[in-house]
Every structure is written in structure tokens, then in C-alpha cells.
FISE-581215 format. One line per 8 residues: number of its first residue (from 1); their letters; for each residue x negated, y negated, z of N, C-alpha, C. Coordinates in Angstrom, 2 decimals, padded with zeros to 5 digits. Example, Ala and Ser with C-alpha at 12.3 -4.5 7.8 and 13.67 -1.06 7.14 Angstrom:
2
1) AS) -013.19/005.69/007.80/-012.30/004.50/007.80/-013.20/003.30/007.80; -012.85/002.25/007.08/-013.67/001.06/007.14/-012.90/-000.03/007.87
END
This chain:
237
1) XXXXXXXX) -081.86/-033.61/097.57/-081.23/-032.33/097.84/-079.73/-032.35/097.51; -078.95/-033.60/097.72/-077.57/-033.61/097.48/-077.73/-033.37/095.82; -078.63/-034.05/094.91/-078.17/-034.16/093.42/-078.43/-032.59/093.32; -079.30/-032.16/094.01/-079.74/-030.33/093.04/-078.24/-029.49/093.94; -077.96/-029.50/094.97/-077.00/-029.21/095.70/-075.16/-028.69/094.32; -075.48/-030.53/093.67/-073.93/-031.00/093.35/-074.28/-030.10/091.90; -075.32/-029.85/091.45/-075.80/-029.79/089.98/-076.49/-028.48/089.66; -076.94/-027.71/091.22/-077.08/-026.16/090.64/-075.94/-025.35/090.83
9) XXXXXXXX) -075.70/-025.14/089.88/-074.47/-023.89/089.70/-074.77/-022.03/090.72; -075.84/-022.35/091.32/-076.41/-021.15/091.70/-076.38/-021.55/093.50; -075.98/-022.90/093.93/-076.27/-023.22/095.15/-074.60/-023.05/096.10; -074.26/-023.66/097.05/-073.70/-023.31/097.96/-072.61/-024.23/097.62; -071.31/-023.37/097.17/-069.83/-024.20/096.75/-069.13/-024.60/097.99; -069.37/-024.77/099.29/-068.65/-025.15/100.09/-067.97/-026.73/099.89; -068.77/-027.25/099.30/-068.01/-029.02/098.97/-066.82/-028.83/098.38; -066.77/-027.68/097.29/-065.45/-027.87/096.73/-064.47/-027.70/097.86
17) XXXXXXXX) -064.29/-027.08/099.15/-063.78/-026.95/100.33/-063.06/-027.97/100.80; -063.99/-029.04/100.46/-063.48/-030.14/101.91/-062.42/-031.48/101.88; -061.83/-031.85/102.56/-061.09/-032.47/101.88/-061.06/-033.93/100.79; -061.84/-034.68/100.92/-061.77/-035.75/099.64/-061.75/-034.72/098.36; -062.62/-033.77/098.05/-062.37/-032.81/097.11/-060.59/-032.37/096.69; -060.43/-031.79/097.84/-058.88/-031.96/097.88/-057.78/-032.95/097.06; -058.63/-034.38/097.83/-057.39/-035.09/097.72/-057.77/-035.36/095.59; -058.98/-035.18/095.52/-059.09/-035.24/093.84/-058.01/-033.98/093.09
25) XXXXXXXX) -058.23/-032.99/093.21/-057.10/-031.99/093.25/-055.85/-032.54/092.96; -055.35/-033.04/094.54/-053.71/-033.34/094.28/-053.49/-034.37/093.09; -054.11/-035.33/093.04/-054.50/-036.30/092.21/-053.94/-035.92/090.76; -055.03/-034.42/090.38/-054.92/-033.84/088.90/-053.46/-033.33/088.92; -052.83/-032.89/089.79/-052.08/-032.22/089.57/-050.56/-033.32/089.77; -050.40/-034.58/090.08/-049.29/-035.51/089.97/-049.84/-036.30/088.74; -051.10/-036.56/088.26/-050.99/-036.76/086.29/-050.81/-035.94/085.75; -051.25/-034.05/085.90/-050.52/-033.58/085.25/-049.25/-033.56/084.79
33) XXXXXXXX) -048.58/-033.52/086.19/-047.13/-033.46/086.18/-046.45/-034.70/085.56; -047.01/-035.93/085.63/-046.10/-037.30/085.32/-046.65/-037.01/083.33; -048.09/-036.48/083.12/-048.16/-036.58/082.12/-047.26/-035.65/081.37; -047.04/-034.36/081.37/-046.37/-033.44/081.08/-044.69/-033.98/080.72; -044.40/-034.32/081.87/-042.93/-034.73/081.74/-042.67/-035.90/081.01; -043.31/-037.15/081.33/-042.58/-038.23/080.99/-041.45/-038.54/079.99; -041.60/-037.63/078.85/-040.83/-038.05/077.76/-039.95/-036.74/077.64; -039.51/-036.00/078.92/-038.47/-035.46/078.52/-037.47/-035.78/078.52
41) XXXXXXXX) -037.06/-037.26/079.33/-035.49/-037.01/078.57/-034.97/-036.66/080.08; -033.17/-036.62/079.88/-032.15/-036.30/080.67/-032.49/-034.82/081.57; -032.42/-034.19/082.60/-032.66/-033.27/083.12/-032.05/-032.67/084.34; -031.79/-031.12/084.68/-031.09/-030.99/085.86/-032.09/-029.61/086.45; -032.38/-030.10/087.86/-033.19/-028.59/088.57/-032.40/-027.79/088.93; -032.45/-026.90/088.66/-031.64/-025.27/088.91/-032.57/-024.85/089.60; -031.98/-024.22/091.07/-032.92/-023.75/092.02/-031.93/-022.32/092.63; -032.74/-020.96/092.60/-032.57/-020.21/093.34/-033.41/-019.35/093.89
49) XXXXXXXX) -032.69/-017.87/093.97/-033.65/-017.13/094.47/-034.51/-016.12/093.91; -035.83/-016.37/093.52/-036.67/-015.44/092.74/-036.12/-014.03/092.96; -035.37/-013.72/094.35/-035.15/-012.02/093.88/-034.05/-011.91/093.54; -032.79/-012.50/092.66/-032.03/-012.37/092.18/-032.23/-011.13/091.00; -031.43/-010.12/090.61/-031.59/-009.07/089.87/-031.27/-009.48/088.78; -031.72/-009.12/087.59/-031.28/-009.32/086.27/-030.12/-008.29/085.95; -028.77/-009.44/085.52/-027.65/-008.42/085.36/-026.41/-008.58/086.76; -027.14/-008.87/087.76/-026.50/-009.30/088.62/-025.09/-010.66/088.50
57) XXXXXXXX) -024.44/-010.79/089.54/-023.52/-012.10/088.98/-024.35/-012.98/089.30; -024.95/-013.49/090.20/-025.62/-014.64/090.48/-026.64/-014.85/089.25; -027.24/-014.13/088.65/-027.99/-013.71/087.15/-027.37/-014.39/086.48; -026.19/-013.83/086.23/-025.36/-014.09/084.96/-024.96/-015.74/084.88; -024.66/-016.20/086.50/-024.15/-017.14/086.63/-025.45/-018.35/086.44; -026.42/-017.96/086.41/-027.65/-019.00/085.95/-028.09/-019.21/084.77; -027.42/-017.90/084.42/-027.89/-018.00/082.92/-026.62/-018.76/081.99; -025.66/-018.69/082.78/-024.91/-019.81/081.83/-024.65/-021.32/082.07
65) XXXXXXXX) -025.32/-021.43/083.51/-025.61/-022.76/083.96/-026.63/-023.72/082.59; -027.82/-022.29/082.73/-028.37/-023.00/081.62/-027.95/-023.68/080.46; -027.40/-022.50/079.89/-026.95/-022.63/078.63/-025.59/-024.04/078.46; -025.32/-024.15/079.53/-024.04/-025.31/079.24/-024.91/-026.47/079.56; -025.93/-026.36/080.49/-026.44/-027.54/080.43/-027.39/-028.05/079.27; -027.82/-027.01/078.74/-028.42/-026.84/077.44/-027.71/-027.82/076.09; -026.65/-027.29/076.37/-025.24/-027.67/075.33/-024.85/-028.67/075.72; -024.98/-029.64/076.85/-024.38/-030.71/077.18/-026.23/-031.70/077.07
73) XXXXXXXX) -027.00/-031.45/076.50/-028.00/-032.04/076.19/-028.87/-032.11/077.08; -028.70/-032.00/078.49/-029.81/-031.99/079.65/-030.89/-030.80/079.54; -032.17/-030.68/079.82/-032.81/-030.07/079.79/-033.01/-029.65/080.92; -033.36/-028.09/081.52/-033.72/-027.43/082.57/-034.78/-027.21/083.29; -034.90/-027.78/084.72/-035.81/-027.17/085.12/-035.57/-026.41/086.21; -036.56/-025.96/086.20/-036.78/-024.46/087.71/-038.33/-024.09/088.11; -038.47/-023.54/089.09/-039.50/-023.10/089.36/-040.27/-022.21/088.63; -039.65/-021.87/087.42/-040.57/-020.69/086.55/-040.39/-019.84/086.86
81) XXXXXXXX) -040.35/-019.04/088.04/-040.36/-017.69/088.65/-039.66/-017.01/088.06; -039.20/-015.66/088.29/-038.16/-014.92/087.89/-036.71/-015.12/088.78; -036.04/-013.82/088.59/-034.79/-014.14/089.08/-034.00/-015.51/088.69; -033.20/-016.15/089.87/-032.29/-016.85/088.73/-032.89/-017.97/088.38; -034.29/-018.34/088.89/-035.21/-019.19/087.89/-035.27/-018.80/086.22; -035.52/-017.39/086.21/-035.65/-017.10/084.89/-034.30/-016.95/084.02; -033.38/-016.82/084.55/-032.07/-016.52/084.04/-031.57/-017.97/083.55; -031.79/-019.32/084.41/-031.21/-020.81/084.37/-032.76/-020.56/082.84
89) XXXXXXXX) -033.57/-020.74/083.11/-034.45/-020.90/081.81/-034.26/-019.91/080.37; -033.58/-018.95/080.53/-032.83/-018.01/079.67/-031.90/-018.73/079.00; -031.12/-019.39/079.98/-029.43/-019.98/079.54/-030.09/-021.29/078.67; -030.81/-021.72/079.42/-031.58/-023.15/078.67/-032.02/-022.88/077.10; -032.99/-021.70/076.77/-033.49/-021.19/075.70/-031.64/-020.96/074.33; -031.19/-020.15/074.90/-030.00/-019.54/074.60/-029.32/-021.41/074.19; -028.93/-021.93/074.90/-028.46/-023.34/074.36/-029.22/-024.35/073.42; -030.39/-023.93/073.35/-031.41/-024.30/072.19/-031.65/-025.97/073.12
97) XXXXXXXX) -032.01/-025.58/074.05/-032.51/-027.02/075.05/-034.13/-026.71/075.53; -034.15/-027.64/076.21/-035.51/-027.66/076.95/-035.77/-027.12/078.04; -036.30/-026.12/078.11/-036.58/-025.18/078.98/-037.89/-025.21/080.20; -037.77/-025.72/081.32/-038.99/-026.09/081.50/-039.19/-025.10/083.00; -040.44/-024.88/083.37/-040.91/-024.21/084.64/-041.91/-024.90/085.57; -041.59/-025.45/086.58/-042.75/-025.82/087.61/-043.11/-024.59/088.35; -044.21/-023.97/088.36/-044.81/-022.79/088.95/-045.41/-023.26/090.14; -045.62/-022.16/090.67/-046.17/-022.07/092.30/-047.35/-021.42/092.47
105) XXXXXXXX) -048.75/-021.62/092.39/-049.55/-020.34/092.86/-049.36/-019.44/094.57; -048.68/-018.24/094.27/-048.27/-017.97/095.38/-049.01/-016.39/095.34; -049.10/-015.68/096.74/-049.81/-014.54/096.38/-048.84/-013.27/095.55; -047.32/-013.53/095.55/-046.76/-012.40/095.77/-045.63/-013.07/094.38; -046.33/-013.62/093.68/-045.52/-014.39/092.81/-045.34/-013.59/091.50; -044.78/-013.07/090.41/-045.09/-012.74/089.20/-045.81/-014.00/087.94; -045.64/-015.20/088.51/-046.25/-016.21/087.30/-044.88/-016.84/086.09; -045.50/-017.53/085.45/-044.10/-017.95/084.92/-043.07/-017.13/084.15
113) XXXXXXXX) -042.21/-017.26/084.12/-041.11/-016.63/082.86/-041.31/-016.40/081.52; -040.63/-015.60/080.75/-041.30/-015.35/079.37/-040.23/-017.02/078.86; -039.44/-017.54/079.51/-038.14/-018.06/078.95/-038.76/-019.70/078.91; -039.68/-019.63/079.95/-040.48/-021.13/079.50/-040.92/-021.54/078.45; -040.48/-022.83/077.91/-040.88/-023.38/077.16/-042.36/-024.28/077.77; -042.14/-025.33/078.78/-042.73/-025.95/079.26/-043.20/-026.13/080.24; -044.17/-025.25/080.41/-044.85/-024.99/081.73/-046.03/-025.63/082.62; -045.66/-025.93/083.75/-046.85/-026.40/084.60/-046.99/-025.66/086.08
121) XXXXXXXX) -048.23/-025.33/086.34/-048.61/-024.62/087.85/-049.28/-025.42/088.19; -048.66/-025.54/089.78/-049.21/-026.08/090.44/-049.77/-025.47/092.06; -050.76/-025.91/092.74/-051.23/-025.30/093.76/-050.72/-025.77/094.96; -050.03/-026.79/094.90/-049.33/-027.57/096.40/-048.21/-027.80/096.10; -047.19/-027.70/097.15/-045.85/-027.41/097.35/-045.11/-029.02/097.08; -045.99/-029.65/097.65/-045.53/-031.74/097.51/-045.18/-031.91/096.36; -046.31/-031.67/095.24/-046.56/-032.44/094.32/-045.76/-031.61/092.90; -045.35/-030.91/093.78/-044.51/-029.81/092.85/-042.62/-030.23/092.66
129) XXXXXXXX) -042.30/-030.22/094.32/-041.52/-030.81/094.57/-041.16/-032.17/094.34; -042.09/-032.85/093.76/-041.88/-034.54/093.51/-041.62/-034.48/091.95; -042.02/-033.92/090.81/-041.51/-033.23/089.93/-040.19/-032.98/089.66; -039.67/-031.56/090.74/-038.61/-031.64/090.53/-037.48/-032.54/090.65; -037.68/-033.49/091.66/-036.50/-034.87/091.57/-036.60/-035.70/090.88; -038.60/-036.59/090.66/-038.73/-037.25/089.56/-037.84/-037.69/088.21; -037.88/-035.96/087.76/-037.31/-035.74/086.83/-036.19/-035.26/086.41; -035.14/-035.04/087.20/-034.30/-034.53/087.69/-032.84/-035.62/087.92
137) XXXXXXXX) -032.24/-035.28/087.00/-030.61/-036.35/087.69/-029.38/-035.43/088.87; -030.30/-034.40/088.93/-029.37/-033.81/089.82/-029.58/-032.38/089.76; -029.21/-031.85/091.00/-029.40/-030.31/091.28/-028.46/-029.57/091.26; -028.45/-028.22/090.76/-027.70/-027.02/090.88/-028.37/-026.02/091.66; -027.66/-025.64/092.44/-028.31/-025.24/093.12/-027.55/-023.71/093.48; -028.34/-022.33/093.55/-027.28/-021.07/093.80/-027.99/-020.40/094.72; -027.38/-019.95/095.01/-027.91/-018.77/096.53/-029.49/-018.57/096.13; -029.61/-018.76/097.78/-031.25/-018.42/097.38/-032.08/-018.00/099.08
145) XXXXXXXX) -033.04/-017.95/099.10/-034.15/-018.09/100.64/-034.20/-018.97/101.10; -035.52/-019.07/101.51/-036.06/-019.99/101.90/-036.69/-021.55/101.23; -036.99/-020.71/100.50/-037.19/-021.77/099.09/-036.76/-023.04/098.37; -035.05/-022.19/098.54/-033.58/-022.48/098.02/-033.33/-023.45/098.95; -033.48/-023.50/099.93/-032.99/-024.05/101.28/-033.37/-025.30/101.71; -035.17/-024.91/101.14/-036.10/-025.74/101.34/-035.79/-027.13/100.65; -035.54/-026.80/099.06/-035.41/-027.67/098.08/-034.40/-028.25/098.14; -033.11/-027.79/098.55/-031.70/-028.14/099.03/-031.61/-029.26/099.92
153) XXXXXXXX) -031.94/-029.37/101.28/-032.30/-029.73/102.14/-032.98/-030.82/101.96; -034.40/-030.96/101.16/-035.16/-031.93/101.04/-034.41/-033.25/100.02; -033.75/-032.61/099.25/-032.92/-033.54/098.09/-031.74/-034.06/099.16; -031.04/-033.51/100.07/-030.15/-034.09/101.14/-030.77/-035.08/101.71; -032.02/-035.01/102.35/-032.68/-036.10/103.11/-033.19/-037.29/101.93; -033.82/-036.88/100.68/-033.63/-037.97/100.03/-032.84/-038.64/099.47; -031.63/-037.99/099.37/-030.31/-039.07/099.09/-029.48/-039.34/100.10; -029.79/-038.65/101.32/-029.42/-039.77/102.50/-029.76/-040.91/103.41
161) XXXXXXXX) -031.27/-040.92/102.87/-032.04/-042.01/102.66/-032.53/-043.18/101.99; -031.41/-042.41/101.07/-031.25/-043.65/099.95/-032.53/-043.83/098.96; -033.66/-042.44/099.09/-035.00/-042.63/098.44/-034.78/-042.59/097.23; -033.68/-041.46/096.64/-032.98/-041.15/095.26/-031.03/-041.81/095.78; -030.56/-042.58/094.22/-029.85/-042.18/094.47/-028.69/-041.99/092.86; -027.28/-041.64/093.57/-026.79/-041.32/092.34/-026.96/-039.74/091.51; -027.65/-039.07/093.07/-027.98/-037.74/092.49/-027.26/-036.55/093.00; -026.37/-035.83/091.77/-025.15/-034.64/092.49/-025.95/-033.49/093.04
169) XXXXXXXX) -026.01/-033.15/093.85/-026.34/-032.10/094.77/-024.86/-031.15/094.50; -024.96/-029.97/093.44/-023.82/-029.23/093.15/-024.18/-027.53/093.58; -023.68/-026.87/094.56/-023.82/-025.77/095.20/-022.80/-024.83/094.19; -023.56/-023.64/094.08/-022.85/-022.66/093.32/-022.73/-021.33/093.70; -021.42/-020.96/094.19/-021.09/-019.36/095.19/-020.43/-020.19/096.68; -019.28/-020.53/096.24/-018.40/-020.36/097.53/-018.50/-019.78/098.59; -018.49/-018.72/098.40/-018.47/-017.37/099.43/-019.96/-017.19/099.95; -021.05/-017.49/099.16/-022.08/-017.78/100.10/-022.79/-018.85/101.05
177) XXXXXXXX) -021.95/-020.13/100.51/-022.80/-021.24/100.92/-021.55/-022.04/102.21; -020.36/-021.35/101.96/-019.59/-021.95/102.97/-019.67/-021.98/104.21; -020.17/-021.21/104.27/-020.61/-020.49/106.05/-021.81/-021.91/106.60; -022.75/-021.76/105.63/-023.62/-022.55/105.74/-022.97/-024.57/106.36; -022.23/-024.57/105.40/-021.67/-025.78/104.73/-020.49/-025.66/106.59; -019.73/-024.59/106.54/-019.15/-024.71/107.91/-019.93/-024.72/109.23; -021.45/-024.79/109.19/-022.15/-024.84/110.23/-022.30/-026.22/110.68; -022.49/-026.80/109.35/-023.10/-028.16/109.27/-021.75/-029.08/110.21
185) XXXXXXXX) -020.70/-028.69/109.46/-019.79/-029.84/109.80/-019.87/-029.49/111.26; -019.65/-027.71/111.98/-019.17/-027.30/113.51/-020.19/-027.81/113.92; -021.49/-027.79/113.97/-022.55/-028.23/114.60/-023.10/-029.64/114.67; -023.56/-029.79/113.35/-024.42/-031.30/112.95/-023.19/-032.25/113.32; -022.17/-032.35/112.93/-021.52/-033.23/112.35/-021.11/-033.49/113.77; -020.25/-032.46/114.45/-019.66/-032.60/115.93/-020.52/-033.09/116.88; -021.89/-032.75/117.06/-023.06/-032.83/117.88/-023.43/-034.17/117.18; -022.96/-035.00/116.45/-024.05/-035.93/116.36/-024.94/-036.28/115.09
193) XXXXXXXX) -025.10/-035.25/115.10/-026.73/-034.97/114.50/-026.78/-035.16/112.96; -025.56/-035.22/112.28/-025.34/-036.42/111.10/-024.24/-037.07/110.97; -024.14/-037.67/109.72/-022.49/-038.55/109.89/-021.42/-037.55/109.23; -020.23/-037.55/109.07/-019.35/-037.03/108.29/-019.96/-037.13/106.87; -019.69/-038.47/106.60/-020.07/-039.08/105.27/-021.41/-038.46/104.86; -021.80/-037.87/105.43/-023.42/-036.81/104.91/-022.71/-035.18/103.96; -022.19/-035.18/104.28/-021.32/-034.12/103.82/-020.76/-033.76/102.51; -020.27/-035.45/102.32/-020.35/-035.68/100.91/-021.53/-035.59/099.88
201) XXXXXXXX) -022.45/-035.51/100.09/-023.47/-035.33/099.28/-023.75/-034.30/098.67; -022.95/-032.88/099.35/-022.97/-031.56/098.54/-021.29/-031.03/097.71; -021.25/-030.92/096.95/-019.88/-029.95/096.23/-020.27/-028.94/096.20; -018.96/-027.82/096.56/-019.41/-026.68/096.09/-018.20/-026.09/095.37; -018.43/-025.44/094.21/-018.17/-023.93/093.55/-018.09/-023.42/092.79; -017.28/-022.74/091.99/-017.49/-021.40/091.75/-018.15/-021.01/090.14; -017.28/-022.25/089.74/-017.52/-022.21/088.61/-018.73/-022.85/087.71; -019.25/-022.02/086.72/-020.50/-022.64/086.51/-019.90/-024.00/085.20
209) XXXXXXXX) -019.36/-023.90/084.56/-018.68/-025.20/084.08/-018.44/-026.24/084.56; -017.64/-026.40/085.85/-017.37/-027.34/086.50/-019.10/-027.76/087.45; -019.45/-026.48/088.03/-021.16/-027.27/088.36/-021.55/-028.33/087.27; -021.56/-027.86/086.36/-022.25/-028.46/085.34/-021.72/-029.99/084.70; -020.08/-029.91/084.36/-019.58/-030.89/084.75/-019.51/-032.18/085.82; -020.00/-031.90/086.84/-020.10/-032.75/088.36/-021.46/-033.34/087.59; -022.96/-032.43/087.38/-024.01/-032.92/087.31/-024.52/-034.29/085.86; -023.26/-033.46/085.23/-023.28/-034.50/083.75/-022.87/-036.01/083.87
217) XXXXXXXX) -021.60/-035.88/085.16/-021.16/-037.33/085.39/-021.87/-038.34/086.40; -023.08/-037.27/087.53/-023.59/-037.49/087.92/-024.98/-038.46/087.35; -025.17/-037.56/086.07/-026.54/-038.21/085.87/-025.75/-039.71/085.14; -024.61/-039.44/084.05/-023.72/-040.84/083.58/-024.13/-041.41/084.62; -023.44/-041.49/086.02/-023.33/-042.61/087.32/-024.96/-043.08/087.71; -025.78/-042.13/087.34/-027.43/-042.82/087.61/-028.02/-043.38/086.60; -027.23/-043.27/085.43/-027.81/-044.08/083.94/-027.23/-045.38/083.93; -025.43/-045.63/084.73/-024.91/-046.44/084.60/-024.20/-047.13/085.95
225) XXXXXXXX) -024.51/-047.71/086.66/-024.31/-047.35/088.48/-022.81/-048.12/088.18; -022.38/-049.09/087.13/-021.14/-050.02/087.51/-020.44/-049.22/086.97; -020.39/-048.35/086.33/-019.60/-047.34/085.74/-018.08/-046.90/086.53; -017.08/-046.31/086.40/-016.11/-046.50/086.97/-016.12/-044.54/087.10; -016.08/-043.89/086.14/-016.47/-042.50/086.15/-015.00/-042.02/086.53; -014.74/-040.70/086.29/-013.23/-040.16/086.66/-013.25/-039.03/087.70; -014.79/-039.10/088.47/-014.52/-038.53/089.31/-014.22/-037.34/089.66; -014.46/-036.11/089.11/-013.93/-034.80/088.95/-013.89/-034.17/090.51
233) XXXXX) -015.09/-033.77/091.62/-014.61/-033.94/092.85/-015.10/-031.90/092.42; -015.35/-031.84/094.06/-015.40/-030.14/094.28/-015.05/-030.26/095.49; -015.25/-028.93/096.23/-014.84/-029.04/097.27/-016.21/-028.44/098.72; -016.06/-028.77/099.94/-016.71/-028.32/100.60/-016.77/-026.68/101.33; -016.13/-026.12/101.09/-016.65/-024.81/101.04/-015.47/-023.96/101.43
END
């Protein structure tokens, strides 16, 4: 009964349900991903917020993130989505670089960008996210949700853990992320609840040049750790 079960196409799909099924799933989808990528090369994740408007400054300002990182040889990735996912993959296209999208199956999602070059969807949030640092010498990162926050956050705990390191965590919009950035120090920092020296792990501002600059010397310092580097420096908010 199990072989006619696994082998009639007309019988009861609940197995695909359960979890060892599952864990085959995640499986396909971290060779996808290691297969897909491996040979790209130098790279920086640009992360924001899918409802960013096209035309907007935060727009504008992704789209030239791309493009300089484009021009400084790193290739882009993002979540695929629209907004300033699609705008950092715009700027990427526009710099004649590598343009790449990790997608999300989400219900409320539009699907990838027209601006992708190199696309992969994935159905779990882990294996998506392991991707983006994998491959990744460092983040840019611009106003965003939850999402934004999510991905932000998780790259903090892995380079304060020392899981990654050598990786610039570069914040872009002063005026939005300072507040944030002044919580951390009034709260976390006073209370305990991290060190000063955690702090250092984010720069922020304004300019999308200088982002881009921080992340270039960044990835230098993870290609070359004895390196002496000149240090360019941003500020905390």
C-alpha cells in the first residue's frame, strides 16, 4: 500500500506535508543557492524597503548605491522585490555589474524585479538569509520594515559573534536610522544589554559614495585581514 500510495498520482498527497519531506526541501534550496552563487565573485547586500516609491530619494539613493557598487566591481544583491530592492538592482544593471535577486515566496509579494539578472526563490526565510551573508562582504543597508530590521540585526549578531567577520554593516539616511542608533546606545548600551564596542559595528550616512566606499575597504579588510587599510570611518548617527 505504501509503494501504490508513493506512486499513484491520483492518491492522497499528504506525505508531501510532513516533515522529513520538508527537511528534503530545505536541502534543494541551500544547493540551489550555493550552486547558483559560487562563482560570483566579490559582492555587497543592499537591503531595504519593498515599499519604497520609484522616484522617491530613498529610490534614487539605491539606485546609485548600485550603480557605484557596480563600478567599483562588486556585484549586487537584494531581495528581488521591488522598491529599493529594485532600484539597488537598477543601479547594479546601469553600472553594467551583476545584478542579483534572492526572492521570497510571500503572499503579498510582486515576484522578482524586471532588473534581475540572477535570480533565485526561495520558500524559507533561513536559507535565504544564509545566502545573503554567504555571499556577501558587507551590507548596505537603507530605511526599511521589518524585513530591513530583520536582516540588519541578524548580520549585528553575526559579527558580534564573531560567526562572520570583517563585515561593514553601512546604514544609509541619517535622519532615519539615528533615532534608532540613539536607542541602542540610551538603552542597550546603558542597561547592559550590549557593550559600547557593539556599536561600532554599524556606520552611518548620508552619502551613497562614501556607503559604498566603507563597504569596498571593508570587503579589502576580509580579502586581506593584515592589511593596514586607511580607515575612512562614518559616524553613529
Amino acid at each position: 500500500m505504501s509503494d501504490r500510495t508513493l506512486l499513484d498520482t491520483k492518491g492522497p498527497g499528504q506525505f508531501v506535508h510532513t516533515d522529513p519531506w520538508r527537511v528534503l526541501r530545505i536541502q534543494s534550496e541551500f544547493v540551489e543557492g550555493f550552486g547558483a552563487l559560487a562563482d560570483l565573485g566579490p559582492a555587497v547586500s543592499v537591503f531595504g524597503s519593498a515599499r519604497t516609491v520609484p522616484g522617491s530619494l530613498n529610490y534614487e539613493l539605491a539606485v546609485e548605491v548600485g550603480r557605484q557598487l557596480a563600478e567599483a566591481g562588486l556585484a549586487v544583491i537584494t531581495g528581488g522585490g521591488p522598491g529599493s530592492m529594485e532600484a539597488a538592482n537598477k543601479g547594479a544593471v546601469q553600472g553594467n555589474g551583476v545584478s542579483v535577486g534572492l526572492g521570497i515566496e510571500l503572499p503579498f509579494e510582486q515576484g522578482m524585479n524586471q532588473w534581475v539578472d540572477l535570480g533565485i526563490n526561495f520558500r524559507y526565510f533561513f536559507a535565504r538569509k544564509t545566502m545573503f551573508v554567504k555571499y556577501a562582504q558587507g551590507f548596505i543597508v537603507l530605511p526599511g520594515g521589518l524585513g530591513t530590521l530583520d536582516e540588519l540585526f541578524e548580520a549585528m549578531v553575526l559579527v558580534q559573534t564573531r560567526k562572520v567577520t570583517s563585515f561593514p554593516i553601512v546604514l544609509l539616511g541619517t535622519a532615519f536610522w539615528s533615532p534608532m542608533v540613539e536607542w541602542i546606545q540610551n538603552t542597550l548600551v546603558s542597561e547592559g544589554m550590549m557593550s559600547e564596542e557593539d556599536l561600532d559595528l554599524l556606520q552611518v550616512v548620508d552619502d551613497p559614495a562614501l556607503a559604498v566606499e566603507l563597504v569596498v575597504e571593508g570587503a579589502a579588510r576580509h580579502r586581506n585581514p593584515n592589511g593596514t587599510g586607511n580607515g575612512t570611518g562614518g559616524t553613529r548617527g
